[in-house]
MIVO-811192 format. One record per residue: residue number from 1; y, z, x of N, C-alpha, C in turn. Coordinates in Angstrom, 2 decimals. Layout:
[rec NUM [Y Z X] [Y Z X] [Y Z X]]
...
***
This chain:
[rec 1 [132.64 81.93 106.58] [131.30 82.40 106.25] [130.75 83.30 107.35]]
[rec 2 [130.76 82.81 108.45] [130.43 83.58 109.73] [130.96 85.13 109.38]]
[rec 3 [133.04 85.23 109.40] [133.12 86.34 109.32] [132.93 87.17 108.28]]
[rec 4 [131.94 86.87 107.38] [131.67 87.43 106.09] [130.02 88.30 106.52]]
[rec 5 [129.38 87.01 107.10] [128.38 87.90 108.01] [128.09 88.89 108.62]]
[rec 6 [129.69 88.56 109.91] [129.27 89.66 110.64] [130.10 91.05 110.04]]
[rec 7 [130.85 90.72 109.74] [131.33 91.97 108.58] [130.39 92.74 107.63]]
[rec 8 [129.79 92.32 107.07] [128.20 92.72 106.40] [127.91 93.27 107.27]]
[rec 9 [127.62 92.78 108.55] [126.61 93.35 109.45] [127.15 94.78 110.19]]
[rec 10 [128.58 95.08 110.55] [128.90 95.32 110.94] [129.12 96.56 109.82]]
[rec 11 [129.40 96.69 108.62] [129.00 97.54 107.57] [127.85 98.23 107.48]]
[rec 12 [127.14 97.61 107.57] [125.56 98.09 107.48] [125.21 98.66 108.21]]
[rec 13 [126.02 98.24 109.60] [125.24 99.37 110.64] [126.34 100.52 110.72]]
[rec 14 [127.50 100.83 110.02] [127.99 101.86 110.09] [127.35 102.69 108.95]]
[rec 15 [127.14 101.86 107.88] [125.94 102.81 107.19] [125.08 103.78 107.62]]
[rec 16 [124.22 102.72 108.62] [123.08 103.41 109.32] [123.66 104.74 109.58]]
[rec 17 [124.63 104.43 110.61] [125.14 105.50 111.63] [125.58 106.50 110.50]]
[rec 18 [125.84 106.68 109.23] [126.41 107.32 108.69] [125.44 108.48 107.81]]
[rec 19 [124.00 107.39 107.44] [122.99 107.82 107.28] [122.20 108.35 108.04]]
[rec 20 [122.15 108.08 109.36] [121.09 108.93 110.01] [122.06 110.13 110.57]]
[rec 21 [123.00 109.96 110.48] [123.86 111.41 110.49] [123.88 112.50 110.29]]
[rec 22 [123.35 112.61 108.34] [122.99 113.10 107.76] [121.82 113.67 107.74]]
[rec 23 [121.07 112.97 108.13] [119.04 113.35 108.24] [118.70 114.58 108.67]]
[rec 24 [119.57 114.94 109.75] [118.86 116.47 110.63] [119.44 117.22 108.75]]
[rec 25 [121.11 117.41 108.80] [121.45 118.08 108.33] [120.46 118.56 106.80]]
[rec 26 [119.86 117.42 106.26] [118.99 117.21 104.65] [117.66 117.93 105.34]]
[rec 27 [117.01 117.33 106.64] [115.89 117.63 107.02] [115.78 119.25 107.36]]
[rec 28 [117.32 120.04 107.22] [117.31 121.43 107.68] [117.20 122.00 106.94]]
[rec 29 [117.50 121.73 105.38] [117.68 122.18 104.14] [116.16 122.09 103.38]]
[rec 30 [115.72 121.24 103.90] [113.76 120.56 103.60] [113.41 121.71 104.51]]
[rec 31 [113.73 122.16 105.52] [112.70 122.91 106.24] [112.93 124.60 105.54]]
[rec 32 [114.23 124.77 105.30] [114.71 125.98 104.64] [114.08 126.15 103.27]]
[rec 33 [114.18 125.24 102.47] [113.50 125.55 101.48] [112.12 125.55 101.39]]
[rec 34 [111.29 125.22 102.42] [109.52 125.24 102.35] [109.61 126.42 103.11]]
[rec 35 [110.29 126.74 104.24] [109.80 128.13 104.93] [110.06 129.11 103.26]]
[rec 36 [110.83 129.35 102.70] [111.65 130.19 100.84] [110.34 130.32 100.39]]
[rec 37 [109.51 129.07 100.49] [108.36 128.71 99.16] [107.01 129.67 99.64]]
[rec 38 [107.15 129.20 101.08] [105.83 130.28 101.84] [106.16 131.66 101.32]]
[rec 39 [107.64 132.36 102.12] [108.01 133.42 101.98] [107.30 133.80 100.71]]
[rec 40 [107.74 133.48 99.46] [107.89 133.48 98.50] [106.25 133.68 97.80]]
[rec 41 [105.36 132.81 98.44] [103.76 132.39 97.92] [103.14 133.72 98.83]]
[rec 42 [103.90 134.80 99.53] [102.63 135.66 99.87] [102.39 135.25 101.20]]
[rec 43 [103.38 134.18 102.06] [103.02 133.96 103.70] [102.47 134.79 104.64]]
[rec 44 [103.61 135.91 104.34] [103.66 136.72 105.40] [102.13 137.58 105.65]]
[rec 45 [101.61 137.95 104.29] [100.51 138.83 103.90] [99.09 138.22 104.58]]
[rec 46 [99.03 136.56 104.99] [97.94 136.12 104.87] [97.97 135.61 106.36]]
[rec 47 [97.25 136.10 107.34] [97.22 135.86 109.03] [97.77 134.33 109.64]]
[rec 48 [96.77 133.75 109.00] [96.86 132.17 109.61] [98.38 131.03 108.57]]
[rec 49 [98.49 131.85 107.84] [99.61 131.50 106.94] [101.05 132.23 107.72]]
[rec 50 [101.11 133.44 108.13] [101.82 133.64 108.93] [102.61 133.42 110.13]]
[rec 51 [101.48 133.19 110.40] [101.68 132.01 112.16] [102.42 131.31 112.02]]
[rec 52 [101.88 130.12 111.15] [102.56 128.65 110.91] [103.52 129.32 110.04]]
[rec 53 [104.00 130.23 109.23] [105.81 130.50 109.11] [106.64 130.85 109.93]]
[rec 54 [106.17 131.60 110.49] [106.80 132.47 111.97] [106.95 131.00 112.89]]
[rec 55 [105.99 130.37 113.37] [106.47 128.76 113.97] [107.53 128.00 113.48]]
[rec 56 [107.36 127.58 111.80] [108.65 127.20 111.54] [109.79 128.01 111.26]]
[rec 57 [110.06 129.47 111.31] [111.34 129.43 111.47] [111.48 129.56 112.72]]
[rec 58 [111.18 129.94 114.17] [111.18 129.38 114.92] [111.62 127.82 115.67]]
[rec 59 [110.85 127.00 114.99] [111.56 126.05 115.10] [112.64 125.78 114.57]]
[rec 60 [113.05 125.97 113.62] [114.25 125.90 112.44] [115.42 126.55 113.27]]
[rec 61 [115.37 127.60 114.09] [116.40 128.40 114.54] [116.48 127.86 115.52]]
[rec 62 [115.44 126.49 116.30] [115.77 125.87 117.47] [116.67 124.29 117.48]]
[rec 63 [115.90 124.16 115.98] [117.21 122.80 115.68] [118.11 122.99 115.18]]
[rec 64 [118.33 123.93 114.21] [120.06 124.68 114.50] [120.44 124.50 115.71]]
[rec 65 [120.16 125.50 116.59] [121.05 125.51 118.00] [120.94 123.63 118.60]]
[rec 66 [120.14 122.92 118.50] [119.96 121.56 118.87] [121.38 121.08 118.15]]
[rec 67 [121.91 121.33 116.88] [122.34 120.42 116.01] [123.94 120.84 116.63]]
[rec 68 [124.00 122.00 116.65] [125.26 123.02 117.10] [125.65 122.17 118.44]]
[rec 69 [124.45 121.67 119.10] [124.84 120.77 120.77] [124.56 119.24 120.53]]
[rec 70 [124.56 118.87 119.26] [125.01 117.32 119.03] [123.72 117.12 119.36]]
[rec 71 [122.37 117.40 119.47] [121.15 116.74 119.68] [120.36 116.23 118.51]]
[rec 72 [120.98 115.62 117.87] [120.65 115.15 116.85] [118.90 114.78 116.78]]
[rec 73 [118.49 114.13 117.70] [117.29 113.51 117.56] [116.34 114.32 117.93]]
[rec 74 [116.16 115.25 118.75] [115.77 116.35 118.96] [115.20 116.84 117.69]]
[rec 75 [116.65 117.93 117.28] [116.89 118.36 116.03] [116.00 117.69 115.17]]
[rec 76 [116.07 116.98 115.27] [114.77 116.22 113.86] [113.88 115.84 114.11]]
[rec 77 [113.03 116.20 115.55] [111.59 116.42 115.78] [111.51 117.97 115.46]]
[rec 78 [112.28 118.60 115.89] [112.12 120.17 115.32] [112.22 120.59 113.91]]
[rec 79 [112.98 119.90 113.13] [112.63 120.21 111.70] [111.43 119.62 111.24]]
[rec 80 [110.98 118.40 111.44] [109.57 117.77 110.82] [108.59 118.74 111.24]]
[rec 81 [108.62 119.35 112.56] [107.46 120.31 112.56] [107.79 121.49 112.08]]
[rec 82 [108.96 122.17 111.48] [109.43 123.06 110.87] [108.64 123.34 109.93]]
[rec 83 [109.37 122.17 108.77] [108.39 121.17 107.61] [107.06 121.33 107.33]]
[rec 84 [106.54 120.95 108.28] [105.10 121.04 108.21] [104.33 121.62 108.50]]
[rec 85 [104.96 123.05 109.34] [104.33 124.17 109.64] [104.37 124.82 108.13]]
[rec 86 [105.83 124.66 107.61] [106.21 125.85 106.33] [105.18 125.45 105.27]]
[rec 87 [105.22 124.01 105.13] [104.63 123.80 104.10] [102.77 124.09 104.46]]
[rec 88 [102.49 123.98 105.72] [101.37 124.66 105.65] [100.85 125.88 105.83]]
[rec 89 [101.92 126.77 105.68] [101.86 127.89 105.53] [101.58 128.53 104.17]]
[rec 90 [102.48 127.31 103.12] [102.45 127.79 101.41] [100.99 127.53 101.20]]
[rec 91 [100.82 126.38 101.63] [99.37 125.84 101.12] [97.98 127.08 101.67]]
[rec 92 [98.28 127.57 102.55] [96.97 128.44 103.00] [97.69 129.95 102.27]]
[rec 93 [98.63 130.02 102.12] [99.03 131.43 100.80] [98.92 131.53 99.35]]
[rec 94 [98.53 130.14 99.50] [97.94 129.52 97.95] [96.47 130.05 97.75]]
[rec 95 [96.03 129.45 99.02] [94.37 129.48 99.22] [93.96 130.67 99.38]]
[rec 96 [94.27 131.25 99.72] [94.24 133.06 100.08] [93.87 133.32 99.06]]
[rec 97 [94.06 133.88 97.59] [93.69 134.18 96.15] [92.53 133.05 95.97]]
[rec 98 [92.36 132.12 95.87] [91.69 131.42 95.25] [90.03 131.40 96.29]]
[rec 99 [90.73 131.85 97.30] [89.01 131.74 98.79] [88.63 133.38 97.89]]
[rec 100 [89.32 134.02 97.88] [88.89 135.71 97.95] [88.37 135.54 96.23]]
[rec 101 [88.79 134.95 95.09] [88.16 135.40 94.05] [86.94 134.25 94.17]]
[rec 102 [86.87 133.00 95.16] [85.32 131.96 95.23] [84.63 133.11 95.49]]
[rec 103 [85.10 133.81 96.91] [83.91 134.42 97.42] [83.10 136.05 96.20]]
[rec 104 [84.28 136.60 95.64] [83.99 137.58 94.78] [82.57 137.04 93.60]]
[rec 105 [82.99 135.92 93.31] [82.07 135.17 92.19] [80.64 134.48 92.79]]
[rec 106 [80.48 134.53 93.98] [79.62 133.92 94.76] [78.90 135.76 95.31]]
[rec 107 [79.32 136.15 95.27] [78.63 137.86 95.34] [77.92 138.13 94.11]]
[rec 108 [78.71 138.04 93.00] [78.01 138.17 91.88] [77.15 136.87 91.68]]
[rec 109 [77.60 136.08 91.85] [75.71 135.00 91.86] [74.83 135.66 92.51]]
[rec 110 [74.82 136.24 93.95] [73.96 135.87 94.67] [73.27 137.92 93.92]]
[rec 111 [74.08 138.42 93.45] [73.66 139.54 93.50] [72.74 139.27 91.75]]
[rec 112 [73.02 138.50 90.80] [72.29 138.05 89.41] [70.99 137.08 90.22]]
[rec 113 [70.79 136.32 91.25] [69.80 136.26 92.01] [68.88 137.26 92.23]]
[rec 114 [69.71 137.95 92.75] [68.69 139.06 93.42] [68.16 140.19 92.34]]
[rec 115 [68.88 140.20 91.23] [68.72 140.75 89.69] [69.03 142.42 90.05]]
[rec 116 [70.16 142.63 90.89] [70.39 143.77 91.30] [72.18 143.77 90.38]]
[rec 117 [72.26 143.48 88.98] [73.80 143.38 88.98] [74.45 144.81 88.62]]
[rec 118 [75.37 144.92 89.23] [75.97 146.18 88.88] [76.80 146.47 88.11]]
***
């Protein structure tokens, strides 16, 4: 029974090791495809949306070279902020169209206020 245990156990943690192996490599492919989505949503066009893409591929091209020197753990503090730069990059290239036609419609209120409409 014992060696049924530690055999389990001893499985499981080659699992681990087998699984967190993998993580940078999935977490590089997560960061590649959200920096695609920015690209893609108009990043580049919109200032503060830019930044935070230009950061994550930046970072992205730094946990590559991390991953290339076995720094695994590294590597996957640099993709999570990859990640979450890219993806907040889509999200404010989203907002970009939607701030510029609030504010367009908030001109025309304020100008049917003022009963000056053109």
């Amino acid at each position: 029974m014992r060696k049924a245990i530690v055999g389990a156990g001893l499985l499981l943690g080659l699992a681990g090791c087998a699984g967190a192996q993998r993580v940078p490599t999935e977490q590089l492919v997560d960061s590649q495809v959200s920096i695609r989505q920015a690209e893609e949503a108009g990043a580049e066009s919109v200032p503060d949306a830019a930044q935070h893409l230009q950061w994550a591929k930046e970072q992205t091209r730094e946990a590559q070279r991390l991953l290339e020197h076995n720094e695994r753990d590294k590597a996957a503090l640099f993709l999570k902020r990859a990640e979450a730069d890219a993806e907040l990059a889509l999200a404010l290239a989203r907002e970009a169209p939607a701030r510029a036609e609030a504010d367009r419609i908030l001109q025309q209120v304020q100008q049917l206020q003022q009963g000056t409409v053109q």
